[in-house]
N, C-alpha and C positions, 0 to 999 in steps of 0.2 A: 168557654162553654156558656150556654144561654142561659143559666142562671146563677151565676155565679157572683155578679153585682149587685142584687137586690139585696138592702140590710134589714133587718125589722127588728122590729124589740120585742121582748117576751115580760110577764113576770111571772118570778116565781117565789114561791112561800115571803109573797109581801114588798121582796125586795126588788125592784128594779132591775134586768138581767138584760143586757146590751149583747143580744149574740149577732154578728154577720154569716151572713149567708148574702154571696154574689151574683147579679146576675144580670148579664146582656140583655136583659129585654129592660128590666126598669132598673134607673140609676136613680138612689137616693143620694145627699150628701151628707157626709157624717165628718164634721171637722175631727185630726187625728186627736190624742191627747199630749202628746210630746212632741213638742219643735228645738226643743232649747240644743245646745251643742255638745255630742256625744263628747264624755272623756275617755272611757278606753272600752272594748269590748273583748271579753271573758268567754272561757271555756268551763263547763264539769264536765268531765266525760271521764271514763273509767280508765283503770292505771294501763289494763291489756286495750289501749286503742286499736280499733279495727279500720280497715280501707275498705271494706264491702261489710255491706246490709247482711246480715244474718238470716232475715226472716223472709229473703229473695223477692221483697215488696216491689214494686214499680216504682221509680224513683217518682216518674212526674206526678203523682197524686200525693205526695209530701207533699214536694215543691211546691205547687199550688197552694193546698192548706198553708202550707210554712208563708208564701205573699202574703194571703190573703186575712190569715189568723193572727198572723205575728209583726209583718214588714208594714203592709198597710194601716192595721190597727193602731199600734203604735207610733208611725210616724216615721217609718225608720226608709220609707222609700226612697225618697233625696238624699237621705244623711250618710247611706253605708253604697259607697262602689258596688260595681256588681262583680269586681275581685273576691271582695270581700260577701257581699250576699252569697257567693257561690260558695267561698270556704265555710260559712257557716251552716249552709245546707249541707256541705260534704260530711265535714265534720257531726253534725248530729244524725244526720238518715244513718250512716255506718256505723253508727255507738246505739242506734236506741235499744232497749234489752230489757229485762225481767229480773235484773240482780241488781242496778247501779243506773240513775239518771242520768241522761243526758242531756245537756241545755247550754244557756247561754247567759252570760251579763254583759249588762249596757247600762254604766252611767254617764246619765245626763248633768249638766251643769249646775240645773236650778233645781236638782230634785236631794233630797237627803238621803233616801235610798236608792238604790239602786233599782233597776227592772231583774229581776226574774225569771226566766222559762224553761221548762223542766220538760222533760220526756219521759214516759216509762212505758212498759210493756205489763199486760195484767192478763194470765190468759191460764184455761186451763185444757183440760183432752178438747171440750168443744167449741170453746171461742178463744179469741184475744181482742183486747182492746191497747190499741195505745191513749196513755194521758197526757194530755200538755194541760200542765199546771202553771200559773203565774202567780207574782205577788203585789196585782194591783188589784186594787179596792173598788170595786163599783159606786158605794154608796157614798164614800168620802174623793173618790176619784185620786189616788195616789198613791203610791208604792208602800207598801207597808214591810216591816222586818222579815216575816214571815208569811209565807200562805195559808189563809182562813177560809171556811167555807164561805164567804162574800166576793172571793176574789173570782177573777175571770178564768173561766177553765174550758178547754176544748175536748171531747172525745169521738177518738174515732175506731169504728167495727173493723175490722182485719178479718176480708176473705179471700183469701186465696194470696194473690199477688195486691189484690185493692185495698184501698184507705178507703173506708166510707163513712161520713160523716151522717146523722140523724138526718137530717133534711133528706138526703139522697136515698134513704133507703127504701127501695120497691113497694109500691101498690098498685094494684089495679086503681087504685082510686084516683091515686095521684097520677097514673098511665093515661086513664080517661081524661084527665082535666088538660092534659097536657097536649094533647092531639090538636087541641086550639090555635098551639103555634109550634110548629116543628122543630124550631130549633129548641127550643125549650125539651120537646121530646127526646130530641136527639141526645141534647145536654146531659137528659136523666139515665139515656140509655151508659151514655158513657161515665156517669159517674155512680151508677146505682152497684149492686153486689152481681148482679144477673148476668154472666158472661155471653149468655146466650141471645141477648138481643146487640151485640156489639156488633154483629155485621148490619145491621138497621141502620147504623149511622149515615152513614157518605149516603146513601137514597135519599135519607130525610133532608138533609141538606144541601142537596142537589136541588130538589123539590123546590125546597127554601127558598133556595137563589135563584130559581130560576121561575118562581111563580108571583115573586114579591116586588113590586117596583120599587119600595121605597130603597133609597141609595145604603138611608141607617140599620133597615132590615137585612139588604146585601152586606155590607160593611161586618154585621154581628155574625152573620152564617161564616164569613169568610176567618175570620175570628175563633170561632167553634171548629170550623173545621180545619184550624191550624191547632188549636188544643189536642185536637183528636189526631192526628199524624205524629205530633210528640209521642202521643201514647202508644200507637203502635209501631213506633220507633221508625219514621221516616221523616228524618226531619229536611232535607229538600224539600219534601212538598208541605211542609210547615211550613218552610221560606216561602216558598212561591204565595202561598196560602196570605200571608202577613204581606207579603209586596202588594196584594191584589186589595188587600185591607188599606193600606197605607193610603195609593191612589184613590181609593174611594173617602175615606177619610179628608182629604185634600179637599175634598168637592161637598163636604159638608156644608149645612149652615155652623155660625159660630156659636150657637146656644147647644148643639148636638156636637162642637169638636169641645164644650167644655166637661160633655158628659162622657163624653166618649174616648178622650185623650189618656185618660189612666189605664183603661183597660189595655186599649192598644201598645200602650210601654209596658206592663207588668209582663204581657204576650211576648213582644219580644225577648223582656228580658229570660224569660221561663226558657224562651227556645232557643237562645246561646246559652242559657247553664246545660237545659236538658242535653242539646247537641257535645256540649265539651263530655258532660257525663257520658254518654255514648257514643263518646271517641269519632265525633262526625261534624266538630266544628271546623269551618273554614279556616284555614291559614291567614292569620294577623284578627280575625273577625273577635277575638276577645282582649287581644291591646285596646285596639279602639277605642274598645269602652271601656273602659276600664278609667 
């Protein structure tokens, strides 16, 4: 979706606060912080393990956050199969809860502790949030024992069926600024709390594509609008949507397939996990990669 690669940095109460937020229109580069070589990876998840999501969430707005807060952040895009990305996703979207975290470890080779990432559900009659907790250090950059308030934390608003992250959350303000570039609009439409502007999408992007000559501009709309068919669960036309990315892609320059080359794998990989989750993966299409 059109904003999903843009990173920026915040600070707060003094301290240096490295939050990502994504997005197809501008690609910053942010090297990971871990490359060195996983030695095993860890489960917490509660003793009554579940197969389904309790809180009947839309899987692929984890999924997404889960790339893009946890896989990419850390480094863990090369390192882990996407056998494996997928059991890890399975595994914590159908354990996260309000009694018992759910999370994950990953020790690396050269690090002393280990990674951390935690789950939880916080909610009462009016809201819920979920927390992904971590136990790495911003300001010394390094895994620490435990989690401090220094360390890196993501939360997200829980409405209805959606995961919405602070960025994405609705404004007229933010509506107006966004009308600039459509796919960005669209982006916000499908990832804000507002159900009611989710038919707005496919027009905006349609638009998009078809009023934008540049090839990077086609290329991101076709992108977006394969995120958006994940979500309302057609992933055929996700595939078709990523094939038509790919060929355009091909015909890049190479200063724009260097910026643009992640997005387009993270996309696919979303849309064999999402597809297997929704029992609508192609036959052998997840050996392959695997």
């Amino acid at each position: 979706m059109g904003i999903w690669y843009n990173i920026f940095y915040q600070m707060e109460k003094g301290e240096k606060m490295r939050r990502l937020l994504f997005s197809l229109l501008i690609v910053f580069i942010l090297s990971t912080y871990v490359s060195a070589q996983i030695e095993y990876v860890g489960f917490t998840l509660p003793e009554d393990e579940s197969s389904e999501n309790l809180y009947n969430l839309e899987p692929y707005y984890f999924l997404h956050y889960f790339y893009i807060d946890v896989l990419y952040f850390f480094g863990l895009l090369d390192q882990l199969d996407l056998h494996t990305k997928a059991e890890i996703f399975a595994k914590i979207f159908n354990n996260i809860g309000e009694g018992y975290p759910a999370g994950i470890t990953v020790k690396f080779a050269d690090q002393d502790e280990p990674l951390h990432v935690s789950y939880r559900v916080f909610a009462n009659e009016s809201s819920a949030l979920v927390f992904m907790t971590t136990n790495f250090d911003f300001k010394n950059e390094e895994f620490l024992e435990r989690y401090t308030l220094d360390c890196y934390v993501r939360i997200y608003n829980v409405f209805g069926d959606k995961l919405v992250n602070e960025y994405y959350l609705f404004s007229e303000e933010k509506e107006e600024l966004y009308k600039a570039n459509l796919n960005n609009l669209a982006d916000l439409y499908i990832f804000d709390e507002r159900v009611e502007n989710d038919h707005l999408v496919e027009g905006l992007l349609l638009k998009y594509i078809n009023s934008d000559p540049s090839l990077v501009s086609k290329f991101v709309g076709h992108l977006t609008f394969a995120q958006y068919y994940m979500l309302i669960n057609d992933p055929e036309k996700a595939r078709e949507r990523l094939a038509e990315a790919e060929v355009l892609f091909a015909n890049l320059e190479e200063k724009d397939k260097e910026e643009w080359g992640l997005p387009l794998v993270i996309s696919k990989e979303e849309a064999q996990i999402i597809a297997q989750v929704k029992g609508a993966l192609p036959q052998g299409e997840n050996e392959s990669n695997e």
